[in-house]
C-alpha positions in Angstrom: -151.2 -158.3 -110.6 -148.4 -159.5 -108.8 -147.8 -164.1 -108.9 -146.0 -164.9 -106.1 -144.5 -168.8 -106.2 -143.8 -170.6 -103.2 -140.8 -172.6 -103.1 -143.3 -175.3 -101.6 -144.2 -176.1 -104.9 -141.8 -175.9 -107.5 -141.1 -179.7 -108.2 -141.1 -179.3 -111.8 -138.6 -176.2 -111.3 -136.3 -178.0 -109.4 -136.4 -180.9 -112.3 -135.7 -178.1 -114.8 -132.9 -176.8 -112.5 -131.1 -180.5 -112.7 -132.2 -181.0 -116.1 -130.3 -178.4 -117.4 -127.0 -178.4 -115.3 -123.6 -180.4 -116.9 -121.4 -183.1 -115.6 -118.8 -180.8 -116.4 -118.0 -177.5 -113.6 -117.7 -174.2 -116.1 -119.1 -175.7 -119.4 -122.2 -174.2 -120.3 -125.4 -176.5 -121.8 -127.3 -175.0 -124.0 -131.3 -175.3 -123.4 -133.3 -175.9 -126.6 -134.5 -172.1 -126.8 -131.4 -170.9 -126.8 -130.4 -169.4 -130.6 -126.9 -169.0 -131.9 -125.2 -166.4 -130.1 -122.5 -166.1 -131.9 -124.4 -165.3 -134.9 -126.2 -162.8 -132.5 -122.7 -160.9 -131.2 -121.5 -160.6 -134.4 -123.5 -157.9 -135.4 -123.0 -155.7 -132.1 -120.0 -153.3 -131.9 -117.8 -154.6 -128.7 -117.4 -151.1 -128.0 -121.6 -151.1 -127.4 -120.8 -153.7 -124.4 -117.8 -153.3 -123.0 -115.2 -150.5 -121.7 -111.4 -151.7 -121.2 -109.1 -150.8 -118.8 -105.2 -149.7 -120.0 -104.3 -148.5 -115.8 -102.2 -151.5 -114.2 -102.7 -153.1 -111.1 -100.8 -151.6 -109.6 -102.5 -147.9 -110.3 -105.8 -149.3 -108.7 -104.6 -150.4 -106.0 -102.5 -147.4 -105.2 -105.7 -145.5 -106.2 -107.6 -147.2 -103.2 -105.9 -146.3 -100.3 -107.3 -146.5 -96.7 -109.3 -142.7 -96.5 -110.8 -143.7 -100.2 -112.0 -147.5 -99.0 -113.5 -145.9 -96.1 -115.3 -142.8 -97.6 -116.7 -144.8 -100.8 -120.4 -143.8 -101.0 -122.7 -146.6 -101.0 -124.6 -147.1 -105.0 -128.6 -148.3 -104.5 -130.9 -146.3 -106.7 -134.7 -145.9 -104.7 -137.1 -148.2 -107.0 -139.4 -145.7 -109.3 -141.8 -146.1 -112.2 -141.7 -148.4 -115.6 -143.3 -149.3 -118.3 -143.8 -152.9 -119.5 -141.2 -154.5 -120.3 -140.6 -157.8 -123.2 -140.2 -160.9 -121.1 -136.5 -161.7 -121.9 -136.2 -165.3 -123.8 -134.8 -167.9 -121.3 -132.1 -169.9 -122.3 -132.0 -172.7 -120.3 -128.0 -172.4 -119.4 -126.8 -173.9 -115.5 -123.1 -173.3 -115.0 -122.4 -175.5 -111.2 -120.1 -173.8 -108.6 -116.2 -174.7 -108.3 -117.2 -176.9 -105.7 -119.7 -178.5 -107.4 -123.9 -179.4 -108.1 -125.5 -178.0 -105.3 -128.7 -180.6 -105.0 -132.1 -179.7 -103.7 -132.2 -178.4 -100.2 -135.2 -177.2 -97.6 -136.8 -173.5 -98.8 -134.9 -170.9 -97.0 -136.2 -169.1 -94.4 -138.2 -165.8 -94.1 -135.5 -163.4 -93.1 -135.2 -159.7 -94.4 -133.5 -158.3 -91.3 -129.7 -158.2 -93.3 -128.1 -159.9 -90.7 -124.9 -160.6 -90.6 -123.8 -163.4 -92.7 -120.7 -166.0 -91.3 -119.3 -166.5 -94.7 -119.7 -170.2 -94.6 -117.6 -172.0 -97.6 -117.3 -170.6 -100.8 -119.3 -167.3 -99.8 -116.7 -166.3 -97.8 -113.8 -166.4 -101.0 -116.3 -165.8 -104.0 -118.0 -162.9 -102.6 -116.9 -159.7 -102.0 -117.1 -155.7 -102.2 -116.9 -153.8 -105.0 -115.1 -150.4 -105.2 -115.3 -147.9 -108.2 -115.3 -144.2 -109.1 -116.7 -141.4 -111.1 -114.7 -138.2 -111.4 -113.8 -137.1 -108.2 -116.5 -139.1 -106.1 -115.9 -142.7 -105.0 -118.5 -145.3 -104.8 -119.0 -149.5 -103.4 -121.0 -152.1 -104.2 -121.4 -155.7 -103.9 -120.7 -158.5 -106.1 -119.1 -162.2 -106.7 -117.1 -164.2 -108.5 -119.0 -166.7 -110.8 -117.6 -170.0 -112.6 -116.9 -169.4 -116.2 -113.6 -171.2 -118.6 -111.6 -167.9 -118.4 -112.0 -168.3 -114.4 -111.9 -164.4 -114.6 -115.3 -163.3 -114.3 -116.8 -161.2 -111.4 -120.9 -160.8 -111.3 -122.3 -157.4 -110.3 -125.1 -154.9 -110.8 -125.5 -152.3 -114.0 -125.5 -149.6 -112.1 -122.4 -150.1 -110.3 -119.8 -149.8 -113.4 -122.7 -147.6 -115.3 -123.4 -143.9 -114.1 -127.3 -143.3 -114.5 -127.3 -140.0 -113.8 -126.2 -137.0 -116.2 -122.9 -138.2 -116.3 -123.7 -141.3 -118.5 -120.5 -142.6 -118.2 -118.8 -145.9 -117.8 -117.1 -146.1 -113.8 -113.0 -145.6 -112.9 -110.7 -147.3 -111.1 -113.0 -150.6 -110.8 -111.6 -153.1 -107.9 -113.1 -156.1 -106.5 -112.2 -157.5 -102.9 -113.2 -161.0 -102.4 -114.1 -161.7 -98.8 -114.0 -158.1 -97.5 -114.0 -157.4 -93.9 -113.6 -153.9 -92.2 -112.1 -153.4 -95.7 -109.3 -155.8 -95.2 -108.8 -157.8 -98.3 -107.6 -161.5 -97.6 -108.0 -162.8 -100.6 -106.3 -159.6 -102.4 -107.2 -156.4 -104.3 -108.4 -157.7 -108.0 -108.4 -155.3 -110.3 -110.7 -155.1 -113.7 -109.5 -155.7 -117.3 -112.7 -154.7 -119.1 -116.4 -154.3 -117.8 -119.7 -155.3 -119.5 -123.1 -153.8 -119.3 -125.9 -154.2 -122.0 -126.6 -151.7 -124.6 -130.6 -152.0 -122.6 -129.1 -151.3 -119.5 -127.2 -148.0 -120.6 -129.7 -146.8 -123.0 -133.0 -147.3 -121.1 -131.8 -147.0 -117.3 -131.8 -143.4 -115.6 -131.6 -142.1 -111.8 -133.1 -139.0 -110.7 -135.0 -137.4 -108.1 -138.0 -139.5 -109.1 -136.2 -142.7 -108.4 -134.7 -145.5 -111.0 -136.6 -145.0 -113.8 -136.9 -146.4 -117.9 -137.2 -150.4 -118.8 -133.6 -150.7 -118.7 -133.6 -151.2 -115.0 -135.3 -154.5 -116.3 -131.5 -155.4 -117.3 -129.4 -154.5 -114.4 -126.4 -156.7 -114.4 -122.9 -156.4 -115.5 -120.0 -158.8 -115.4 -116.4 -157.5 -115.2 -113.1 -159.3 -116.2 -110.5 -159.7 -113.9 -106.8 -159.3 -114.6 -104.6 -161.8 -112.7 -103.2 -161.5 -109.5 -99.8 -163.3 -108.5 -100.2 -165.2 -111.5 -103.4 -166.9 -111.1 -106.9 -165.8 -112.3 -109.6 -164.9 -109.4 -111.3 -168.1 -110.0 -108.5 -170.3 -109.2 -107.4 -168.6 -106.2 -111.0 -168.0 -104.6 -113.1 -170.4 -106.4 -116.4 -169.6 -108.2 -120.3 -169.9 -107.3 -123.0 -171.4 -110.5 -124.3 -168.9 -112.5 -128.5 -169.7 -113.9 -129.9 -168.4 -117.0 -133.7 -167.7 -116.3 -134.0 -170.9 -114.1 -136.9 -170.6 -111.6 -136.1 -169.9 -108.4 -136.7 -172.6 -105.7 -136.2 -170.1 -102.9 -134.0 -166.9 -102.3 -130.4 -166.2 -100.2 -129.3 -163.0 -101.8 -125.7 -161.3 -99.7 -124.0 -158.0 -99.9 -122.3 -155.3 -98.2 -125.2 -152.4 -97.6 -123.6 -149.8 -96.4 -126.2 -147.1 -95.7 -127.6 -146.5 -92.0 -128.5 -148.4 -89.8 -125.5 -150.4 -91.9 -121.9 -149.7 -92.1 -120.4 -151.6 -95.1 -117.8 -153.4 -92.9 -119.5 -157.0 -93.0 -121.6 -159.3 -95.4 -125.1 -159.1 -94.9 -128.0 -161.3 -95.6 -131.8 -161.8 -96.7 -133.6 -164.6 -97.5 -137.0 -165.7 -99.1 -139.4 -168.8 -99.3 -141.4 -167.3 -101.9 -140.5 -164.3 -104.3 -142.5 -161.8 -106.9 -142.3 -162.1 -110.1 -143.3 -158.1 -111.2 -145.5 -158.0 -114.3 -145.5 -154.0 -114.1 -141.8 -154.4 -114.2 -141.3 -157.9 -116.4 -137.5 -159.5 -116.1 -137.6 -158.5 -112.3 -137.9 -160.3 -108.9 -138.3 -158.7 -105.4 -138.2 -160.3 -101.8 -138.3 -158.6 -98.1 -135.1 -156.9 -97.5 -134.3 -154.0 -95.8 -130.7 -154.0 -96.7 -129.4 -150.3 -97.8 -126.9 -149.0 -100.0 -124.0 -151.0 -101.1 -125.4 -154.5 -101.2 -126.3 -153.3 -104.9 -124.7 -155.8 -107.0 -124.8 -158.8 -104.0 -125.9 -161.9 -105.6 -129.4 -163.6 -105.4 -129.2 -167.5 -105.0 -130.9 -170.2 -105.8 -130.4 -174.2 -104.0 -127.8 -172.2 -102.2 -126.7 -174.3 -99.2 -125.6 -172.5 -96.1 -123.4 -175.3 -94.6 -120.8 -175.1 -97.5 -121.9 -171.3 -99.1 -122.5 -172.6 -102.7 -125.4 -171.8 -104.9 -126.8 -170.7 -108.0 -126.8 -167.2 -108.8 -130.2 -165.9 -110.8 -130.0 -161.8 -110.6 -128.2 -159.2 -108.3 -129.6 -156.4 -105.8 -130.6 -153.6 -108.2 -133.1 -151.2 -106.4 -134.5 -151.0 -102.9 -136.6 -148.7 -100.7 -135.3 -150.5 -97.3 -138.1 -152.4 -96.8 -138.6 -154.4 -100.8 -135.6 -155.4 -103.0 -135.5 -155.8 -106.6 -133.6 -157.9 -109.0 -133.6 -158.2 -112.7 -133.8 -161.9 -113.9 -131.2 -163.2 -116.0 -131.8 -164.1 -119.5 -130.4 -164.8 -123.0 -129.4 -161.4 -122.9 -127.6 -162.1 -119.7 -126.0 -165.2 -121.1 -125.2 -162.6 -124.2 -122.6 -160.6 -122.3 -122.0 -163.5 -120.2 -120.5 -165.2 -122.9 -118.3 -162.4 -124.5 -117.0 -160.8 -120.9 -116.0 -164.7 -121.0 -114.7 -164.8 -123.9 -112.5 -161.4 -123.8 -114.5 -160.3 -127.0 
């Protein structure tokens, strides 16, 4: 059975959500769940998390010229079936935006058209499309840059930098273009140093004619490391939006790029929810109204996001969709896991 939680009623969630945030932008507060997790890295091979990038710069961008940008295929995988899935241990970890705590605002409204978004504030720096390859086909998504002490992390979806079909293989040529528009890049072409996806995501996940299917679709989120650009790190140049670790949601603003018809991958797009499902069939995922296609896979979901200065709280990323429901795996201590070492550099 499906619990859906209005954001009507969440007082002691939005107490949680303030509880747990630090006075200090980028310096993560543990929650008392949380374990040592660098006692829990240190017994996982980097090489199970991580690949790492050796092409400059330079080679990326040259690899992404105009007739590439504009024949990338949109990646959204349709939903299929699962089996139950272990509820993944919260850790009680609120990292604020660049610009700041975002305090509690009205629910956001019932809106799964994707319309067009205006890129208010920090939305319009921080978030922005994702371009990738593998072998001979190019692919886009959607993702963002999230606050973190390197200041070089961008936030995505799994199944963006991980192929899920037979190839199995980790994605090419990875770039990220904050604040995209008719694939103009006015922020710059950032390209990746090293990309993370858990060893659940890339183990358990596959894509098939029956749809997204195995519990590691329970786990699809990545983070990617950005090299600098003009000598500054992404997060300096185009700030950062707050990053939650399992913190209820008080209500839903999730943006992206879809790509697929009756969408054309040229502007940022936007749903938005009072209320959201929590999937028992499907444990560690959300889902809200949205008929956003291809290529917003990878857009962030937001909580107390504020649509006057485009700041919120990231909790999960578009994973699946069937153009009418969207799906998003919650973030956990596993999150915060890979979090921490695609911070880190380890």
């Amino acid at each position: 059975m499906r619990h859906l939680r209005t954001a009507l009623a969440v007082l002691a969630a939005i107490t949680a959500l303030a509880a747990c945030t630090t006075a200090l932008p980028g310096t993560p507060k543990a929650g008392p769940s949380t374990r040592n997790i660098e006692e829990e890295l240190a017994g996982t091979k980097s090489s199970d998390l991580r690949k790492v990038f050796t092409s400059t710069p330079q080679q990326v961008n040259d690899y992404w010229n105009s007739d590439r940008m504009k024949s990338a295929k949109p990646r959204q995988p349709q939903p299929g079936q699962t089996t139950d899935v272990p509820k993944d241990e919260p850790v009680g970890v609120v990292i604020h935006p660049t610009t700041g705590p975002v305090p509690p605002s009205k629910p956001q409204p019932a809106d799964n058209s994707g319309g067009m978004w205006s890129k208010a504030g920090l939305s319009g720096s921080a978030n922005g499309r994702l371009y990738m390859s593998y072998g001979n086909q190019n692919y886009v998504c959607s993702g963002q840059v999230v606050n973190s002490e390197s200041g070089t992390i961008v936030a995505t979806a799994a199944h963006c930098i991980w192929d899920t079909h037979e190839g199995r293989e980790w994605a090419s040529n990875v770039m990220f273009v904050p604040g995209d528009t008719n694939r103009s890049s006015p922020y710059g072409k950032w390209a990746v140093e090293s990309i993370y996806a858990p060893i659940e995501f890339r183990r358990d996940a596959t894509d098939g004619a029956r749809g997204a299917q195995g519990t590691g679709w329970s786990y699809d989120y990545a983070f990617l490391r950005m090299r600098p650009l003009g000598g500054k790190n992404i997060e300096d140049a185009v700030g950062g939006q707050g990053i939650a670790f399992d913190t209820k949601a008080e209500s839903i603003r999730t943006l992206g790029y879809p790509a697929g018809p009756p969408f054309d991958g040229n502007t940022m797009r936007t749903c938005s929810a009072p209320t959201y499902t929590e999937n028992r069939a499907r444990n560690n995922t959300l889902s809200i109204p949205c008929v956003m296609t291809g290529g917003c896979s990878g857009g962030g979901w937001f909580t107390r996001f504020n649509d006057s200065t485009g700041a919120g709280y990231m909790i999960s990323s578009h994973s699946t969709g069937n153009d009418v429901t969207a799906w998003g795996a919650v973030m956990g201590k596993i999150a915060y896991n890979l979090y921490k070492s695609a911070d880190s550099g380890a």
